[in-house]
N, C-alpha and C positions, 0 to 999 in steps of 0.2 A: 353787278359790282360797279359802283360809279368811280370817276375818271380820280376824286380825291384819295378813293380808297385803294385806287390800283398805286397810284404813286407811293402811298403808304408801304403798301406791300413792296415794290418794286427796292425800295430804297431799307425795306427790312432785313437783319443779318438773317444765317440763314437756317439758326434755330424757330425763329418765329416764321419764316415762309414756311417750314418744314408742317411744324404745328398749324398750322389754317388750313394747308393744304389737304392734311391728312382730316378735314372736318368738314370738307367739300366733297358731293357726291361725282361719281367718275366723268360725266358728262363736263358737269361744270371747272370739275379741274383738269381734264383734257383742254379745255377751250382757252382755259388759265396759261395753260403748259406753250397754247402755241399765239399768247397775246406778247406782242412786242414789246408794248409799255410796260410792260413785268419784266421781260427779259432783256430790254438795249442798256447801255451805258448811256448814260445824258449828252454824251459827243454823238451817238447814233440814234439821235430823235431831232424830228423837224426842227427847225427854230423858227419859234412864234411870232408875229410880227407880220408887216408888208413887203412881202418878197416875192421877184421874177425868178431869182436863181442863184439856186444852193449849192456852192464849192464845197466838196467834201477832199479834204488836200490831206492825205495823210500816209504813214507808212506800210510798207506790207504788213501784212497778218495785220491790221488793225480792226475789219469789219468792214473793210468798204463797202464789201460785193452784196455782203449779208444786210448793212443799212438799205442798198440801193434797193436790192429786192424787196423788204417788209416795205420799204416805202413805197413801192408801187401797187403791191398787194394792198395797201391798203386806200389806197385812192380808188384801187380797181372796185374792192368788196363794198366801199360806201358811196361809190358814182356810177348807177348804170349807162351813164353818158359819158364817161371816160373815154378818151379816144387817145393811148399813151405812145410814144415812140421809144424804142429801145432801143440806142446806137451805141455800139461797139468800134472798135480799134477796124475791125472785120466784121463781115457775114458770120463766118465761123467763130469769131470770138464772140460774137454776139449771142450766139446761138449755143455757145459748149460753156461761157460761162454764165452770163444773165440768166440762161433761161434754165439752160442742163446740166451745170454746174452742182459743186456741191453747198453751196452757199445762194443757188438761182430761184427763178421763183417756180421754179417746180417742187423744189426740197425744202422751200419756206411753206406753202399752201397748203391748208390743213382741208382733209377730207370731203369735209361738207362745204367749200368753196373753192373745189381746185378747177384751173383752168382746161379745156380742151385746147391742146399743141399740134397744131397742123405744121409740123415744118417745113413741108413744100411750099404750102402757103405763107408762108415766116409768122403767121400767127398767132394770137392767145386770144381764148374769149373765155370770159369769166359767166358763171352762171344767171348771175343777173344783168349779163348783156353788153358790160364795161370789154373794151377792146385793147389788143396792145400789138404794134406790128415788129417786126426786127428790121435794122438797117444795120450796115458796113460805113464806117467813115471814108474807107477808103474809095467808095463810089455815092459821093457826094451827089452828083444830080439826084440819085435814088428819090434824094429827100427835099426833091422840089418838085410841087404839084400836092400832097399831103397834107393836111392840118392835121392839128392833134392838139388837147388840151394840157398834156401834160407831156414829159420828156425827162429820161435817165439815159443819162451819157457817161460810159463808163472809161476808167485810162486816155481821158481827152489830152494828157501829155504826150502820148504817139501813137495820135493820127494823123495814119498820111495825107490823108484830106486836110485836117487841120481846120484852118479857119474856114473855108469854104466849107466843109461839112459843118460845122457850127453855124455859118451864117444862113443854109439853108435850112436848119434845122429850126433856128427862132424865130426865122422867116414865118414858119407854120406852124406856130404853137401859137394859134390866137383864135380858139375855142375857149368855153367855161368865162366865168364871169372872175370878178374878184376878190371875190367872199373865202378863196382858199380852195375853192375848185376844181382851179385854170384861172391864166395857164400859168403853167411853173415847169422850171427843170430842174433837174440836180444831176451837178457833174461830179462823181467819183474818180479819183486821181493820186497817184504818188505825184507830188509835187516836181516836175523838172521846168528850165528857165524858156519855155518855149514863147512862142508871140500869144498863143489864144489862152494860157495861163498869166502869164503878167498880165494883160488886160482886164483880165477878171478879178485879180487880186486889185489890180488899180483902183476898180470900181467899188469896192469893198464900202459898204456901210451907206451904200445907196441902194439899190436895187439886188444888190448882190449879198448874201450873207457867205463867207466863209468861217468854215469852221477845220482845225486843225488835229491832226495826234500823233501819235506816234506806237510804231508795234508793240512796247511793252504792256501798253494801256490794255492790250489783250491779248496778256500772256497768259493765264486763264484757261484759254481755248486752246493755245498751242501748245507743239509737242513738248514735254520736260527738255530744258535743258538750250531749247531754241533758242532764247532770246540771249541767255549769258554765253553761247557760243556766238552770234553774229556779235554780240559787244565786244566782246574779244577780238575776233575776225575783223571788224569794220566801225568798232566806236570811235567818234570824232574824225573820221575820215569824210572825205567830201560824197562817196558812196552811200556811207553808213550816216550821215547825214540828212541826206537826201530819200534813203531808200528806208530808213529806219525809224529815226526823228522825225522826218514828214517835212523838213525845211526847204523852202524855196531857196537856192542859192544861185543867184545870178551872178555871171561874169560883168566885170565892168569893163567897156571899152578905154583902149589904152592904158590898163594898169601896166604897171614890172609887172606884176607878176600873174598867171591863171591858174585856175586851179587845174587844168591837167598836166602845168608845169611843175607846181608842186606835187601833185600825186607822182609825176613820173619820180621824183625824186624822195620819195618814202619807204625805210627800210624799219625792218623790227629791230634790228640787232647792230652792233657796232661789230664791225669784224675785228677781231683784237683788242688791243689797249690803243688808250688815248695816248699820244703824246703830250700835248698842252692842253691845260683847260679854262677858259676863260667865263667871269660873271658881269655882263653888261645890263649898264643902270641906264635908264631915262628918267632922271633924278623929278618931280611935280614941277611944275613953273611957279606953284604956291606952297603955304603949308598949310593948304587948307582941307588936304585932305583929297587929292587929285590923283588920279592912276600913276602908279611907278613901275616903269616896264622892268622887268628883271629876265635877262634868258642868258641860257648858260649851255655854252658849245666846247665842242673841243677838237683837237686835232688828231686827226686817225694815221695811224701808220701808213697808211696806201694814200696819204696825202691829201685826202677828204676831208672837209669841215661838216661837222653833224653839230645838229639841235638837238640838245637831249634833255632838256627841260624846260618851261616857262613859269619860273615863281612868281609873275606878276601879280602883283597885289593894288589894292585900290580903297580910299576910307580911311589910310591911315596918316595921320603926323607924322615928320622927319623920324623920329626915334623909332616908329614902327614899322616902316620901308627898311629903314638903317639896318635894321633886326633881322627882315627877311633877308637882305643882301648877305647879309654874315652868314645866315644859316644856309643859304645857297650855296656859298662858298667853303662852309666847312661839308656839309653833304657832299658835293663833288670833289671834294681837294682841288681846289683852283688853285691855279700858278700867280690867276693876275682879276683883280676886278677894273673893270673900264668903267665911268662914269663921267656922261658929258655936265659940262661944267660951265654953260654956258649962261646958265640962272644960279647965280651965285657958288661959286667956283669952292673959296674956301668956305663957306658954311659946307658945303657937300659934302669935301674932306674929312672935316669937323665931324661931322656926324656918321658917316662910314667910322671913323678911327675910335669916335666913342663908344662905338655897338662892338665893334672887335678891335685894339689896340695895335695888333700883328697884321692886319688886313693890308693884304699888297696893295694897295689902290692906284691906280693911273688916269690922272684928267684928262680928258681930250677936249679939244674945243671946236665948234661946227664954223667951221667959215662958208657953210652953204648949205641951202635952203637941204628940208628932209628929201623930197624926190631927190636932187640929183646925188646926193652920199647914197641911197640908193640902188642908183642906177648901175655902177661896175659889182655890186652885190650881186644883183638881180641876175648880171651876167654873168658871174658863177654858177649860178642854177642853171642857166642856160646850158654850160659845157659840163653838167655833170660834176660839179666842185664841192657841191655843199647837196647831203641829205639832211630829212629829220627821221629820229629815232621814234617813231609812235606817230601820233598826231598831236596838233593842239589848235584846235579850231580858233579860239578867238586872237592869237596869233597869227593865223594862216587870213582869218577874214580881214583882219589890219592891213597885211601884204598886199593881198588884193582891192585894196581900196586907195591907194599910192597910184598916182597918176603920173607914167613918163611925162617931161617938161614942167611937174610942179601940179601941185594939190593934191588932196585927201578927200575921198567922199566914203569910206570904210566907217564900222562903227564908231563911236564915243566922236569926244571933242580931236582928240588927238592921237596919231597912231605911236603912241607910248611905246606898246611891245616891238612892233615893229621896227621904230626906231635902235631898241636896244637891240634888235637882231640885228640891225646895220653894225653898229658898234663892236659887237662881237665877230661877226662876218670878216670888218674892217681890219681890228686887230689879229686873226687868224689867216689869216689870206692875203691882206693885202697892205701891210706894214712888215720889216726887217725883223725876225725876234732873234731873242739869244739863245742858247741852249736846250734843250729841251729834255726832259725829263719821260723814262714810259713809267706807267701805273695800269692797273690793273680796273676792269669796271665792274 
């Protein structure tokens, strides 16, 4: 079967795999059953092209282990000059998952090409004479003195070797030619913000191909029920994030705020009733159609300020911001909407009063730059003063993109939400109010 016809097949629902297969004799659909290119996702195939080294950045349960292994099975099966390196987190990790694993290339290697496993020797040798040895990151000299044409590096986010086991690793990957031979590596990884992953992501789209995913992309394989309980458990969390979505999320030096500051302050549930509840606008600087940050907090009986939602919306004309603000405000029963008024004050008014006629509204105006309004916020979080109810990531990545002493390097042009978290922060915490009202959430 040639290489057009498999993709055919590969990409066929799975009435029609069904049907072909059952018109193939045993032999040729055993061989069918254990060909890669029939059974990966397009995320867990090489990427074609000129490449030193394939970043495979993605979340658990995605297939990392199971890409890492077909792909060196198959460098092994079609190069009896292969000379591969296999480096693990550990010896032992190297050894119980790369190789002995249930995803390793023991339990990828189909019959008529499986490896002889000497594990005293840390070896593989494939029938037609392709080799592959095992290393430990974490005894990084191991892997000086060594060549090898090719290299799978698996969880390069923690090793404790770290860079020096990587430096000494591509050190000696300078067999094979560059026909797609050698030398090449591929690092398998959940993405965390360490020095030898930003470096690679840096290099991205030169010598480095990355490619990304996320666990749902192979829910498929896993157990029922897996992937809508970690969503629940850990969606938009900086965790679930990271360990799920496959997202790189780097702290920035000198923000307000980190993200283990915000995690410390992450609750499911409001205890009780709200006292007050407040809806803060970061009104567009245009109306051209520019983000409007909308979030809406409220005050808890035990004297806490919580985040309990971000309506932020973005794309729309005055009238359509306007729109959302109202129905934020009629959703949570707000006491008060805050709206800085700094880019045109009464039009703002205007168009809040038009969308809801009753609408509490109160102007405030910035006599100083976004960092420092800020900054006595931020110090709430600090003492424990202010949680969020749930998550809401591109609010939280705004925050940490706020630089004590002034600037923004977070997403978009402008930290919109963010701002409207100030606002609301401001108004609940750190402004006189009058009375206050309890209600039920």
């Amino acid at each position: 079967m040639q290489l057009s016809d498999m993709e055919w097949l590969a990409e066929a629902d799975g009435r029609a795999q069904g049907t072909i297969l059952k018109r193939l004799d045993q032999g040729t659909a055993e061989r069918l059953e254990r060909e890669w290119a029939f059974l990966a996702r397009p995320a867990q195939l090489a990427p074609e092209g000129d490449w030193r080294i394939w970043l495979m950045m993605a979340g658990r349960g995605f297939g990392k282990t199971r890409a890492g292994a077909e792909w060196v099975r198959g460098i092994a099966e079609g190069d009896p000059a292969a000379r591969i390196a296999l480096v693990g987190a550990t010896l032992g990790e190297a050894r119980s998952v790369m190789v002995e694993g249930a995803s390793g290339l023991l339990s990828v290697a189909p019959w008529w090409a499986r490896p002889i496993y000497a594990p005293a020797l840390r070896k593989l040798t494939w029938p037609n004479g392709a080799e592959a040895r095992l290393f430990g990151a974490a005894e990084p000299e191991s892997l000086r003195g060594p060549q090898f044409s090719h290299g799978w590096a698996d969880e390069i986010a923690k090793w404790a070797g770290g860079e020096a086991a990587w430096h000494n690793l591509m050190m000696g990957i300078r067999l094979g030619d560059a026909s797609g031979s050698g030398p090449r590596v591929l690092a398998t990884t959940t993405p965390r913000p360490v020095p030898l992953v930003r470096a690679l992501v840096a290099r991205s789209g030169g010598d480095v191909i990355v490619t990304r995913g996320a666990t749902v992309e192979n829910a498929g394989n896993l157990a029922p029920g897996f992937v809508a309980a970690m969503a629940e458990s850990y969606g938009g969390t900086r965790l679930g994030r990271q360990e799920l979505d496959g997202e790189l999320i780097e702290e920035v030096e000198g923000a307000l705020w980190t993200r283990d500051l915000i995690e410390a302050c992450r609750v499911r549930h409001v205890p009780g009733a709200l006292a007050r509840v407040v809806v803060a606008v970061d009104p567009p600087a245009s109306a051209g159609g520019d983000a409007c940050g909308i979030v809406v907090a409220g005050l808890g009986g035990d004297g806490r300020a919580y985040v309990i939602a971000d309506a932020s919306v973005e794309g729309m004309r005055p009238e359509g911001w306007a729109r959302a603000v109202a129905a934020a405000a009629m959703v949570h029963d707000a006491d008060r909407v805050v709206a800085e008024a700094n880019n045109g004050g009464a039009m703002v008014e205007s168009v809040l009063r038009a969308a809801e006629e009753k609408m509490p509204v109160k102007l405030v105006h910035a006599s100083r730059g976004k960092s420092a309004r800020a900054e006595p916020v931020a110090a709430l979080y600090e003492a424990g003063r202010v949680a969020h109810r749930g998550a809401f990531p591109e609010l939280e990545d705004q925050m940490c993109g706020l630089l004590a002493g002034g600037g923004y390097v977070g997403p978009g042009r402008s930290p919109d939400r963010a701002d409207a978290l100030v606002w609301a922060m401001s108004e609940l915490m750190l402004t006189k109010r009058g009375e206050a009202r309890i209600r039920g959430m």
